[in-house]
C-alpha positions as CSV (number, residue, x, y, z in Angstrom):
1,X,-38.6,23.8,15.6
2,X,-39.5,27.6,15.6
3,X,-39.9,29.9,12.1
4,X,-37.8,33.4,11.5
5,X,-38.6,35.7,8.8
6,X,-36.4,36.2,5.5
7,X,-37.9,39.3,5.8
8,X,-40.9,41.1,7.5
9,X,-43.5,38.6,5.7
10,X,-41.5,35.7,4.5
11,X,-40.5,32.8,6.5
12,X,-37.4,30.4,6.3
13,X,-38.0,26.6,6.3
14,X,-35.7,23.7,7.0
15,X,-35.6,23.0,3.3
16,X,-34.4,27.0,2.7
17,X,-31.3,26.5,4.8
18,X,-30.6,23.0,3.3
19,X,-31.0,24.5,-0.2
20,X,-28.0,27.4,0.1
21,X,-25.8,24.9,2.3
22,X,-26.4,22.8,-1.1
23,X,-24.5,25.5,-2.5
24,X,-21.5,24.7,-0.6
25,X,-19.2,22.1,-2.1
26,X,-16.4,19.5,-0.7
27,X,-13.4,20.3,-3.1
28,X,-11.8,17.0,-2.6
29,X,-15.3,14.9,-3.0
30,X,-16.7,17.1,-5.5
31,X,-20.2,16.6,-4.0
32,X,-21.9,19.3,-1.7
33,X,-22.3,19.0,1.6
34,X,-26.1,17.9,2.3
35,X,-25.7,15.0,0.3
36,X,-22.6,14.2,1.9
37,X,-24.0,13.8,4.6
38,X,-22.2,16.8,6.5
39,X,-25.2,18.5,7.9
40,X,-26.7,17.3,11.3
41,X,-29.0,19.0,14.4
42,X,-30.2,21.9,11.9
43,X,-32.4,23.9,14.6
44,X,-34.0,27.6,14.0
45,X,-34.6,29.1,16.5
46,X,-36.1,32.4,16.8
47,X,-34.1,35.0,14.7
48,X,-31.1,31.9,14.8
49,X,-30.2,29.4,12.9
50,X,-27.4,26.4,14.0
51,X,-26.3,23.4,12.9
52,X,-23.5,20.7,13.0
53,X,-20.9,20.1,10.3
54,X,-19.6,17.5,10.5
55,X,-16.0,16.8,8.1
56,X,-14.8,13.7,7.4
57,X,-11.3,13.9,9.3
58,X,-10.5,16.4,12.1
59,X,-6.9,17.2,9.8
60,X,-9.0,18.6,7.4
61,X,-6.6,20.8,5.5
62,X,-9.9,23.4,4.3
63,X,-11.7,22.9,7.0
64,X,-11.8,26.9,8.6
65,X,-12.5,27.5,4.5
66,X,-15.7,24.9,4.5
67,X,-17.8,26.8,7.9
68,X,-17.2,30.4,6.5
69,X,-18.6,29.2,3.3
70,X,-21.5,27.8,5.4
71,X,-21.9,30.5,7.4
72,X,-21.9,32.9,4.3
73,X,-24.5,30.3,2.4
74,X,-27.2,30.6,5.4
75,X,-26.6,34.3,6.2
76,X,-28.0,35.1,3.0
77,X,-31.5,34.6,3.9
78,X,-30.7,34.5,7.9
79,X,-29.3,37.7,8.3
80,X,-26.0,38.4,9.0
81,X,-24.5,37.2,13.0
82,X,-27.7,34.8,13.0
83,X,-26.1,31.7,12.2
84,X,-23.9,29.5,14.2
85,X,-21.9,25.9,13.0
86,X,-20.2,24.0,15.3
87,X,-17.6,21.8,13.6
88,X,-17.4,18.4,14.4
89,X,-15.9,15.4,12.4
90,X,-16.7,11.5,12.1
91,X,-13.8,9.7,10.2
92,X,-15.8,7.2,7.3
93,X,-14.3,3.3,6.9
94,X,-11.9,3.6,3.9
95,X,-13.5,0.3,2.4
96,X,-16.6,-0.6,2.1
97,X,-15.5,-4.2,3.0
98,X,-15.2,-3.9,6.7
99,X,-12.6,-5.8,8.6
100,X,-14.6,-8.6,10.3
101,X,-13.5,-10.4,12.9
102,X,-9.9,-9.1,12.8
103,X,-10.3,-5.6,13.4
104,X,-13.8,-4.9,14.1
105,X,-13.4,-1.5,15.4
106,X,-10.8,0.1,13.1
107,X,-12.2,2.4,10.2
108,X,-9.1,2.5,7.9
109,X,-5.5,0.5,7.9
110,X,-2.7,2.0,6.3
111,X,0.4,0.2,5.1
112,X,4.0,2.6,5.6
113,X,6.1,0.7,3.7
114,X,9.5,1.5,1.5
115,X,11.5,-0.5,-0.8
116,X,14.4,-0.4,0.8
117,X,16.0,0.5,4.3
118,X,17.4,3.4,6.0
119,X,15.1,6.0,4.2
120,X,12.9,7.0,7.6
121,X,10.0,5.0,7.5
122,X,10.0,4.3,11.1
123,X,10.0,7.8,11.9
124,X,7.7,8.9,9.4
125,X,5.0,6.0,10.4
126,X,5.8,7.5,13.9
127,X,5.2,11.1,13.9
128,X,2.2,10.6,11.6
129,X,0.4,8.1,13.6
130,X,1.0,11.0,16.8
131,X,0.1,14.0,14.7
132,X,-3.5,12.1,13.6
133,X,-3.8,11.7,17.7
134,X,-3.1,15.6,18.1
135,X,-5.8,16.3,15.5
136,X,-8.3,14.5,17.5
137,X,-8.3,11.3,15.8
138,X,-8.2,8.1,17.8
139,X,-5.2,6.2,16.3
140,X,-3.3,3.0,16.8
141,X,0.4,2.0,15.6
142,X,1.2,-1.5,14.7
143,X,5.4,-2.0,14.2
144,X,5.0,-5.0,12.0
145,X,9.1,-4.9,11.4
146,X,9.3,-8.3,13.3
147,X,13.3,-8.9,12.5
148,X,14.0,-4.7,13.3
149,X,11.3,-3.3,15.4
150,X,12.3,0.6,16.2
151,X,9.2,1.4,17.3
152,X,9.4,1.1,21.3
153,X,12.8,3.2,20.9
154,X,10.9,5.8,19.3
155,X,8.4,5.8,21.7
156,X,10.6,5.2,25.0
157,X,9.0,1.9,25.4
158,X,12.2,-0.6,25.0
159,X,11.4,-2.4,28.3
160,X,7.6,-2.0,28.4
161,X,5.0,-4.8,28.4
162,X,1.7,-5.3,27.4
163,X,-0.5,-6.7,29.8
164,X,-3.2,-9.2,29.0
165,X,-6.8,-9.1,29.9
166,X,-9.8,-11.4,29.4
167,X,-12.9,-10.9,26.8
168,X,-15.8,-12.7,25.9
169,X,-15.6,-16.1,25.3
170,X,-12.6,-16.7,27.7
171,X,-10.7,-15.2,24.9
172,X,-7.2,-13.6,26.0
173,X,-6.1,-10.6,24.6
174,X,-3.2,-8.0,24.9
175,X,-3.6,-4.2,25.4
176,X,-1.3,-2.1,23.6
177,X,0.6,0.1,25.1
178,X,-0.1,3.9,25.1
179,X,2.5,6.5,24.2
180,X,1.4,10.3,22.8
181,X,-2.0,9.8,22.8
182,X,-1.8,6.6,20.5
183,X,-2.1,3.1,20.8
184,X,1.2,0.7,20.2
185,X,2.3,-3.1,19.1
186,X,5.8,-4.3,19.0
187,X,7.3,-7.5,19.0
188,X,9.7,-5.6,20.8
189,X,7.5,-5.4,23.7
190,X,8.0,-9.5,24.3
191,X,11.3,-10.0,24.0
192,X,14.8,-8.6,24.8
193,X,15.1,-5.8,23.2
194,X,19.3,-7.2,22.9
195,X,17.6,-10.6,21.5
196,X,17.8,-11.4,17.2
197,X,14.0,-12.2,16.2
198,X,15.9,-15.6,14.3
199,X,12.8,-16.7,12.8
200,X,11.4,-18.3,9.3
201,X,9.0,-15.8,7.2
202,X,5.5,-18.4,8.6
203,X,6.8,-17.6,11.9
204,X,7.3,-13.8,11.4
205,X,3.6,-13.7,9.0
206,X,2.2,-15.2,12.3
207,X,3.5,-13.2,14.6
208,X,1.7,-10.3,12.7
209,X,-1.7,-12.1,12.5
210,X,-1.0,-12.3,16.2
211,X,-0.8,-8.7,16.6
212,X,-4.4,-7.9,14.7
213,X,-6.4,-10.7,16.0
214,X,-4.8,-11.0,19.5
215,X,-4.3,-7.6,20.3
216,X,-7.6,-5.7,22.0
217,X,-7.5,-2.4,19.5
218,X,-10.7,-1.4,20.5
219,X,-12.5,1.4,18.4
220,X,-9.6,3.4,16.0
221,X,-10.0,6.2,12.9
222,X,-7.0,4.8,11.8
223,X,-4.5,1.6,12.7
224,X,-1.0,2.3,11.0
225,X,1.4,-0.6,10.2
226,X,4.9,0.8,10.3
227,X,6.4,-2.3,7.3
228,X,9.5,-3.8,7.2
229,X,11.7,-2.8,3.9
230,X,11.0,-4.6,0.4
231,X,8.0,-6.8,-0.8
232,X,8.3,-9.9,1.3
233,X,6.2,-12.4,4.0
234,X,4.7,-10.0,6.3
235,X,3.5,-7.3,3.1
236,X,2.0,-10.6,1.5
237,X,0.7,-11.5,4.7
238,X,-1.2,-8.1,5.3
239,X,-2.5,-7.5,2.1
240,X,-4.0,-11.4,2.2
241,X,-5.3,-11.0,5.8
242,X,-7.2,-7.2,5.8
243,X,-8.7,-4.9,3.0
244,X,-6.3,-2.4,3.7
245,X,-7.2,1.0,3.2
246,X,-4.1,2.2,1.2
247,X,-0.5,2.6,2.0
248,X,2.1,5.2,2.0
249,X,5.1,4.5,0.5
250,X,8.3,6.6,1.8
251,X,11.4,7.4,0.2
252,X,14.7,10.0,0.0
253,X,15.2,11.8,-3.5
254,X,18.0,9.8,-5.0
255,X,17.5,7.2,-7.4
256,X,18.7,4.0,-5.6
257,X,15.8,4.4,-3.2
258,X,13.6,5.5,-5.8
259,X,13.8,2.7,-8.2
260,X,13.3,0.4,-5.0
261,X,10.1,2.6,-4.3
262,X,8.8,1.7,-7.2
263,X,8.6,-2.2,-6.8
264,X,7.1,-1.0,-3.7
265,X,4.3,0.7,-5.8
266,X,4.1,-1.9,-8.1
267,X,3.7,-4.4,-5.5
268,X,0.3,-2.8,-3.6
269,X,-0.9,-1.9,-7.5
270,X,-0.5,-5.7,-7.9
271,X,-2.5,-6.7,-5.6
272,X,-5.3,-3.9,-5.8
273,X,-4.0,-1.9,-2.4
274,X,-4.5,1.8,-3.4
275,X,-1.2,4.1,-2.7
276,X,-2.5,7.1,-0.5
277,X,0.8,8.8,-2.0
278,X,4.4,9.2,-1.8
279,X,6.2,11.0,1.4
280,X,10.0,12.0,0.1
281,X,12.0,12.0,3.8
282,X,15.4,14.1,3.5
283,X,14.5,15.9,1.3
284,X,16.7,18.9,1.9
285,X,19.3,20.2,4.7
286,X,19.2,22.9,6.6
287,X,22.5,24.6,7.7
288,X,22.3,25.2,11.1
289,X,25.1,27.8,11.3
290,X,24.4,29.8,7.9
291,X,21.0,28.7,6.8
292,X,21.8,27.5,3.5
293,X,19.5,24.8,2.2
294,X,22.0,21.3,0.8
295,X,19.9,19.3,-1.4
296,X,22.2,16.2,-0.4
297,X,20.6,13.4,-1.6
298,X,19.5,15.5,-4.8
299,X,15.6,17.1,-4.8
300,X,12.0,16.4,-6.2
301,X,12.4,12.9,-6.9
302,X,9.5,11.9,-4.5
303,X,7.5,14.2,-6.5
304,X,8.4,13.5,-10.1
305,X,8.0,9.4,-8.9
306,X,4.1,10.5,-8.2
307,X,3.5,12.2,-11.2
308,X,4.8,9.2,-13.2
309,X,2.6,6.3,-11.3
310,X,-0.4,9.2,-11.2
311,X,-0.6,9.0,-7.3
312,X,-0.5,11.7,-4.6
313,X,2.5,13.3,-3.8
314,X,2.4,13.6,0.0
315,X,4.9,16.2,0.9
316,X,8.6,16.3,1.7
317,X,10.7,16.6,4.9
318,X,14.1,17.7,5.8
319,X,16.9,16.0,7.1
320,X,17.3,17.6,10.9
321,X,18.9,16.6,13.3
322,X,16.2,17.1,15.8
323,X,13.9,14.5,14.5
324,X,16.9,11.7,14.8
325,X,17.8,13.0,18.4
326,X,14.0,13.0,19.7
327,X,13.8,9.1,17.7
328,X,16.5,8.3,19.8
329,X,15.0,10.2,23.1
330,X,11.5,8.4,22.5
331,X,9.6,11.6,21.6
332,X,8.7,12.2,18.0
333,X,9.2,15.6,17.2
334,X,5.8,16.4,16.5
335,X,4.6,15.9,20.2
336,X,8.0,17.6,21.2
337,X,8.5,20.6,18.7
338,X,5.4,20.7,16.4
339,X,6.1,24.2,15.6
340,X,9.6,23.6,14.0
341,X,10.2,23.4,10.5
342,X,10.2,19.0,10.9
343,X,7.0,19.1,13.0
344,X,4.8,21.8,10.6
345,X,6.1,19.7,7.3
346,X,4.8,16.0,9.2
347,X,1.1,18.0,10.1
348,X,1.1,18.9,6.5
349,X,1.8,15.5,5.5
350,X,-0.5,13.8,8.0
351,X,-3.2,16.5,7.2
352,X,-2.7,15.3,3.1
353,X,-2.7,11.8,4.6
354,X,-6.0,12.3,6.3
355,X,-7.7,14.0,3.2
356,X,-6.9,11.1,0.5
357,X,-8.1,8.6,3.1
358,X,-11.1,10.2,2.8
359,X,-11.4,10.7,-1.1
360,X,-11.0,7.0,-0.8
361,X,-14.2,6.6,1.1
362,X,-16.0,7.7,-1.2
363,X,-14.3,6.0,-4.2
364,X,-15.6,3.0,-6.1
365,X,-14.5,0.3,-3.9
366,X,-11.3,-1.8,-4.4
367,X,-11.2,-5.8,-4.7
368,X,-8.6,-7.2,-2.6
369,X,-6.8,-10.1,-4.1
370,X,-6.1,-12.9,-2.0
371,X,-2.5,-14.3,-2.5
372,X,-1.1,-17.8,-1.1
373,X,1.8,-18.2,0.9
């Protein structure tokens, strides 16, 4: 490793450029970024100094914010133009706990759930899970909606099927299929798509056990599970089976759906599952002849429902017709129009997403609570 000078007599050490990028801090973990852990390959070279930083999610929302004020930091004792960061990121586990033997190589899982039906939580678990994939993140969707799986519609996948493949130990496992740069589950990939799931809540909690321990995820950033409505077997199940990372509860502004988003909160405070935040879907209408904004379903709920149960108000999004017709097509909007209105507010949302899973990683750690059947 080579020496330049501060000046015509006065070198720069390792420990000079560590100390100003100490004066850089992470807003959301309030810590700076050497003792984060951020700062890797730190090389000076001649008149030059570079070095990797490396963020904890490649959605971070500040992250363009974070290398100029590294850049600035160093250039004050490298001179300016003789410093160069290349931006990287390595997403942390969102527990400490890992998963074990059920899903080795998945860093965080993260419950989208609702309280009731009909609010979008299919199509907001969706176009999440694909805009983490556009960020650069390797992500994996689990539709654990046994009786009403909408996922392989979503994705154009209604008559796909996984194959099988063999791992150690003669164990037999299942590859998900791969839509939009993400990996997917279904129970709708095994049977008729025109076929009732008729089954008893053991049968359905199995099925989902099935889908984590059976399924060969491989290594993901994040594995969503796209829940069916309420606070029944298969949210029990889950919460039993992993140390989930948090969940995402979504909901439209009026207050039927918000009074059933709150036993949904309730529920995963119950049993020690931290709420990422709140995502209000349909929020608003769009006119698409006069551009009047229609707050249909009323406004701000979603928002006013965080503030009350101190958790993270995630964004909103409008009802457009778009998003329904590309659900319907098997594109989510975000792979098909991410610079539309619907597309830029599910980034936002995904990026917000992203940045509480990791405040969360650096959190104490949560106890899960292990609940019967």
């Amino acid at each position: 490793m080579g020496l330049f000078s501060k000046s015509s007599n006065t070198a720069i050490s390792e420990s000079d450029v560590l100390d100003a990028l100490r004066t850089v801090n992470d807003p959301d973990l309030r810590q700076d970024i050497v003792s984060l852990g951020m700062i890797h390959d730190l090389k000076i070279e001649g008149s030059h100094v570079s070095f990797t930083f490396e963020l904890t999610t490649p959605s971070c929302p500040v992250r363009d914010e974070l290398q100029s004020q590294a850049e600035r930091a160093v250039e004050r004792i490298a001179g300016h133009g003789n410093v160069h960061v290349r931006m990287t990121s390595r997403v942390p586990h969102g527990t400490q706990k890992q998963q074990g033997e059920i899903l080795p190589g998945v860093k965080n899982t993260i419950a989208v759930a609702s309280g009731k039906g009909g609010v979008g939580k299919s199509t907001v678990a969706a176009n999440l899970a694909v805009q983490l994939a556009r960020d650069g993140a390797k992500v994996g969707l689990l539709d654990a909606d046994i009786y009403g799986p909408s996922i392989p519609i979503m994705f154009g996948l209604e008559r796909a099927k996984p194959a099988a493949r063999q791992v150690a130990e003669n164990k037999v496992k299942m590859i998900p299929l791969e839509a939009e740069g993400i990996k997917i589950m279904s129970i709708g990939f095994l049977v008729d798509p025109d076929t009732a799931v008729v089954w008893r809540g053991p049968m359905a909690s199995g099925a989902l056990k099935q889908f984590m321990t059976d399924v060969d995820w491989g290594e993901l950033d994040y594995l969503l599970f796209d829940l069916p409505p309420g606070t029944g077997d298969i949210q029990l199940t889950l919460v039993q089976s992993l140390a989930l990372t948090g969940a995402v509860i979504v909901t439209t502004p009026q207050d039927v759906a918000l009074a059933d988003a709150r036993k949904g909160i309730r529920m995963f405070e119950k049993v020690h599952v931290p709420v990422i935040g709140i995502v209000e879907n349909m929020s608003y209408f769009i006119c698409s002849h006069c551009g009047e904004r229609e707050e249909i379903f009323a406004h701000g709920g979603g928002a006013r429902a965080a503030k009350n149960f101190e958790v993270p108000f995630l964004g909103e999004l409008p009802l457009v017709t778009a998003v329904r017709e590309g659900g319907d097509a098997g594109h989510p909007i975000v792979a098909t129009a991410p610079d539309s209105p619907a597309g830029k507010a599910f980034a936002n949302i995904a990026c917000e997403m992203a940045r509480q899973v990791s405040i969360l990683a650096f959190a104490p750690e949560h106890t899960p609570v292990q609940i019967e059947l």
